[in-house]
N, C-alpha and C positions, 0 to 999 in steps of 0.2 A: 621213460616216456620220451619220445625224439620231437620234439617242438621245431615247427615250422623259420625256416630261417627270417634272419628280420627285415631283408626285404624281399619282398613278394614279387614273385613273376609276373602274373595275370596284368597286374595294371599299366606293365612294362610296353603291354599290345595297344595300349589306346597316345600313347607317345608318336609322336612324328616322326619321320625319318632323320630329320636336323637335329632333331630335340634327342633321339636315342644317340648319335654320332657325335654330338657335344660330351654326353655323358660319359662315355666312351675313353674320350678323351681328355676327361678327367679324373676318371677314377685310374686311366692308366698311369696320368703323370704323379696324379696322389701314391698311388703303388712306387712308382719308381723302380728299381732294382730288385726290390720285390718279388717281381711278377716277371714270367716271362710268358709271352704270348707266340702257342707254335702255327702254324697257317700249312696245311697240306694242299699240295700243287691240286687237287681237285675242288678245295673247300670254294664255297662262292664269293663272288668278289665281294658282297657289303662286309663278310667278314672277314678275307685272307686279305682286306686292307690295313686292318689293326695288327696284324699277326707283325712282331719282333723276326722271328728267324721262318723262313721258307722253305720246303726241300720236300721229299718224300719220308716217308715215318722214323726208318730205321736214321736217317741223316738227322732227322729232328733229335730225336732221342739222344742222339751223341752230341748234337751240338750244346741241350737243354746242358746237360752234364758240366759242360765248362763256364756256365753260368753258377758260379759257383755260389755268389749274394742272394742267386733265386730264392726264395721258399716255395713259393709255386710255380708251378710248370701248366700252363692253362692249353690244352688240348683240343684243337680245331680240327677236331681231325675223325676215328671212328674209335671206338672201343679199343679195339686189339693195339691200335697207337698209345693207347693211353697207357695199357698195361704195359710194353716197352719199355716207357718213359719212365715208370715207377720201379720197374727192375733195374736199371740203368742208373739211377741217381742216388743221390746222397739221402743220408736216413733223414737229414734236416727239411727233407725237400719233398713237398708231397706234389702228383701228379691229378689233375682233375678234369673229367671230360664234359662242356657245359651244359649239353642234352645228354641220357644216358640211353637216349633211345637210340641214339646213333651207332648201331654195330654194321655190320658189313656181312652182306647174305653170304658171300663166298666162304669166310670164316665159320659163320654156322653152319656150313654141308659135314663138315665136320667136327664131330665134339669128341672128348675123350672114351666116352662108353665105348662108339663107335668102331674111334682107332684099335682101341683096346680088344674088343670083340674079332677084329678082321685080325689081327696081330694071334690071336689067342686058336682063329681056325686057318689063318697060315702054315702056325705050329704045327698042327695036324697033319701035313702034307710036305713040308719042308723045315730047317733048324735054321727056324726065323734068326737066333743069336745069334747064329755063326756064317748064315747066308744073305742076310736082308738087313742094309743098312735104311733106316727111318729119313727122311728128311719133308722136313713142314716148309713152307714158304711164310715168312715172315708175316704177309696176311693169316693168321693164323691166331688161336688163344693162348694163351699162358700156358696153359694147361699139356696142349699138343706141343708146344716147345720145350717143357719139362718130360714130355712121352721121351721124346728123340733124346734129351742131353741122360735121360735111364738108360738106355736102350742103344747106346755107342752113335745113335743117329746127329744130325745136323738141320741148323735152320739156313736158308737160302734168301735173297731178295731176286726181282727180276732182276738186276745187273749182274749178278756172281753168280747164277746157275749152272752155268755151264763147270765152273768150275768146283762146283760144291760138286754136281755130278761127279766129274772126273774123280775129284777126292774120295765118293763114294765106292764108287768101284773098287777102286784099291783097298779100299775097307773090306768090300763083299760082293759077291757076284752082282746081288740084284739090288733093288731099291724100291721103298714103297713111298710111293710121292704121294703127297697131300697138302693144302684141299684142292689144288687149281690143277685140274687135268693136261689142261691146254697150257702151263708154262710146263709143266714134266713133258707132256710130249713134244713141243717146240724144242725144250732142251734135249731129249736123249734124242731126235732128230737131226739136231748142230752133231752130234759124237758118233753118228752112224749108226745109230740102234736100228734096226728094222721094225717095217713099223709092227708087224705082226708077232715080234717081242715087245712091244707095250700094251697090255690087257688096261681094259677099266677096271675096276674093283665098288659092286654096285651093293654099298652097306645094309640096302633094305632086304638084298636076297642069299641064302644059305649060301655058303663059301664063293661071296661076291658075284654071285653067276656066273660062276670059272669052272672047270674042270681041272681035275687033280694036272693033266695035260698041260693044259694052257698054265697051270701056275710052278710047274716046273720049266715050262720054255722060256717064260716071259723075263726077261732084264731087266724091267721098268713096270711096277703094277701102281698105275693113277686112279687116283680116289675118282669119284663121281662127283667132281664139284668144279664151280664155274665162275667168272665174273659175270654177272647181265650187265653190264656195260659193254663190256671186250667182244662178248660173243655175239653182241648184232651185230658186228661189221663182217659181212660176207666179199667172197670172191668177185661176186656182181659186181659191189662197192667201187671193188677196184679195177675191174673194166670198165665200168661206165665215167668212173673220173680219167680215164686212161685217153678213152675216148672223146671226151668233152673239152680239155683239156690237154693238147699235146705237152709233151715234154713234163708234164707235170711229176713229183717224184712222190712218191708212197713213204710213209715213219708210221708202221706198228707196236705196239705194245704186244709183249711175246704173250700177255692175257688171252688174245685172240688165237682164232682157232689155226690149226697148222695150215690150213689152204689160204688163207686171209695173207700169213708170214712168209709163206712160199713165194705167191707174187708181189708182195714188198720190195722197194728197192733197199728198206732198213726196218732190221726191228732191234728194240729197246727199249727201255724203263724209261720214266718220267721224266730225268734228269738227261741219260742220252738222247732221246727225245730233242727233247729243248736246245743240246749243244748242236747237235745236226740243222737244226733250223736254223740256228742262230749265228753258224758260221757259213751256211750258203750266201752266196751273193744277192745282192739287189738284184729284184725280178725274178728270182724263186720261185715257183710254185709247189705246193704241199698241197697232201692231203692227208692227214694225220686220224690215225684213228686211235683214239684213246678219248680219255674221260673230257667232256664240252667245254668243262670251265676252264679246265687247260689249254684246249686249241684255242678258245675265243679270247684269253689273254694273250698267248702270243702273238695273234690277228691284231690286235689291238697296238701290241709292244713293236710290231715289224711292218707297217702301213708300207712301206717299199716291198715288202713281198706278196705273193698270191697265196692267202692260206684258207684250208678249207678242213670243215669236220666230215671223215672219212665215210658218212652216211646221210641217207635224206630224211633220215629220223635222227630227231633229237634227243640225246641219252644223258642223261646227269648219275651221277652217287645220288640217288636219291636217298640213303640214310645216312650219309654225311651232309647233304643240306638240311639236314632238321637241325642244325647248329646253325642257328640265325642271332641278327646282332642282338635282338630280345636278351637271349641266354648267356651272350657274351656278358652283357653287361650285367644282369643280373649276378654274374659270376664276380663279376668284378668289384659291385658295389655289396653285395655280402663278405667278400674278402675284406673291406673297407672298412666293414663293421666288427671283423672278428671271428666270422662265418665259414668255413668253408663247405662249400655245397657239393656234391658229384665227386669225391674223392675215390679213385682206382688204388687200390691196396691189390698186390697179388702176396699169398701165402709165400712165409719165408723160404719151407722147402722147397715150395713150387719154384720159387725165385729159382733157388740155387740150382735146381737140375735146370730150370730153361739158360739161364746164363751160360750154364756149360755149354748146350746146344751152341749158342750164339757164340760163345769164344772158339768153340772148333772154327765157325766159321770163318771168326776176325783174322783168324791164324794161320788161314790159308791163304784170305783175300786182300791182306793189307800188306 
């Protein structure tokens, strides 16, 4: 029988904003060493202010690791961060995410049946083992990281793509990227792919809605999956800030679609993102399009520059903000007690075949 932890959520919602942020800050100093608390560049500020180490998932996960006194590794972040973290660390150290509703829609376009199914009528038409290396993007499940580290494939983040590509090639003609359509095609874009050698691959329809044709042309077959963050920022976007705005400079995330990256004056991950900003000069102007909580912290961090979110509609992670200070702290003071609540355990096999995934990568790009 699994008995409810001993302390309770719900009455966590009738606390004051001061009175939750004191607690906060007690239960962390009670923790001490403990605890470590990750804060992802998109999480909202009432929480990625508590957050110990900052970065993007794959940089959290490595950093968590050299916290070696941790026992917990508390995850601000969505699901598929959490399971990283748990593959990554010590058997001492459990990994925990403090809402478990928090996954990531782009990570669910693709599940393993899925892969598995398109992999399995690939075969039918081509010798998927000897022609098509796998590669997942790090937003991604366990599950599809352990597909790839079977299957000779690799896992990627937005920063190394380009390169995990290249690496791929030399493995196998082609490549089946997944989930995020639009970093595969930004990337075999950067390498000269044409575009008309990168098919979609639409899981709902008999051999992805392709032709035997098209899946022997195509270099690069992208899953049907997307950010809805990344993908509302259109070409318009960036004309009309172009316009309103002279001189102003464009920073995409290669999430967005290729015409968005095209008139960019820069695209890049979270973290290149932030160094481009953050090494322009006083009186800069930006228009960045990636996730809100990010842009509006570094508005905030850089008052000497012009910064702006890359759209007139306002876009959040909206399943990484259901990790609110509520849950933070509930997390923390059931730790306190002996509790642990929301624990990510990934299968040992699983482990081991995604970590393979991930060390081809480490071994190319570090």
């Amino acid at each position: 029988m699994i008995q409810d932890p001993p302390v309770a959520l719900e009455p966590l919602y009738e606390l004051d904003d001061d009175a939750i942020e004191q607690r906060i800050h007690n239960a962390k100093e009670r923790l001490g060493s403990r605890c470590v608390i990750l804060g992802h560049h998109y999480q909202r500020e009432e929480v990625y202010r508590f957050a110990d180490l900052t970065g993007d998932s794959l940089k959290l996960s490595r950093l968590a690791t050299e916290r070696k006194e941790a026992e917990y590794i508390v995850f601000c972040g969505v699901h598929f961060m959490a399971e990283v973290a748990d593959m990554l660390s010590a058997r001492n150290q459990t990994a925990i995410l403090p809402d478990m509703a928090a996954g990531c829609s782009m990570a669910d376009m693709a599940d393993l049946p899925s892969v598995e199914s398109a992999w399995e009528q690939l075969g039918k038409v081509i010798d998927v083992e000897t022609r098509v290396t796998p590669i997942t993007y790090v937003n991604s499940t366990a599950s599809l990281k352990a597909f790839c580290g079977e299957h000779g494939g690799i896992v990627c983040t937005s920063s190394n793509a380009k390169k995990v590509m290249e690496w791929a090639f030399e493995q196998r003609e082609k490549t089946l990227f997944f989930p995020d359509q639009h970093l595969g095609r930004n990337t075999g874009h950067s390498l000269g792919v044409p575009l008309d050698e990168m098919v979609i691959w639409k899981p709902t329809e008999p051999m992805g809605g392709l032709t035997e044709e098209q899946i022997n042309k195509a270099k690069v077959i992208l899953w049907d999956g997307f950010c809805s963050v990344h993908q509302i920022f259109t070409p318009e976007d960036v004309d009309l800030f172009r316009e309103r705005k002279p001189g102003i400079q464009i920073s995409v995330h290669p999430e967005s679609r290729l015409e968005v990256c095209i008139k960019a004056d820069h695209m890049g991950s979270t973290e290149q993102i932030q160094s481009v900003v953050r090494d322009s000069p006083p009186g800069s102007k930006w228009a960045i399009g990636t996730e809100f909580n990010l842009v509006n912290r570094l508005k905030h961090e850089m008052p000497e520059k012009e910064i702006h979110f890359l759209s007139t509609t306002v876009c959040m992670c909206s399943t990484m903000f259901r990790i609110d200070p509520q849950h933070l702290l509930w997390t923390l003071e059931n730790l306190l007690e002996g509790h642990v609540v929301n624990a990510i355990t990934v299968p040992p096999r699983e482990t081991e075949l995604a970590k393979t995934a991930l060390e081809r990568m480490l071994a190319i790009v570090v």
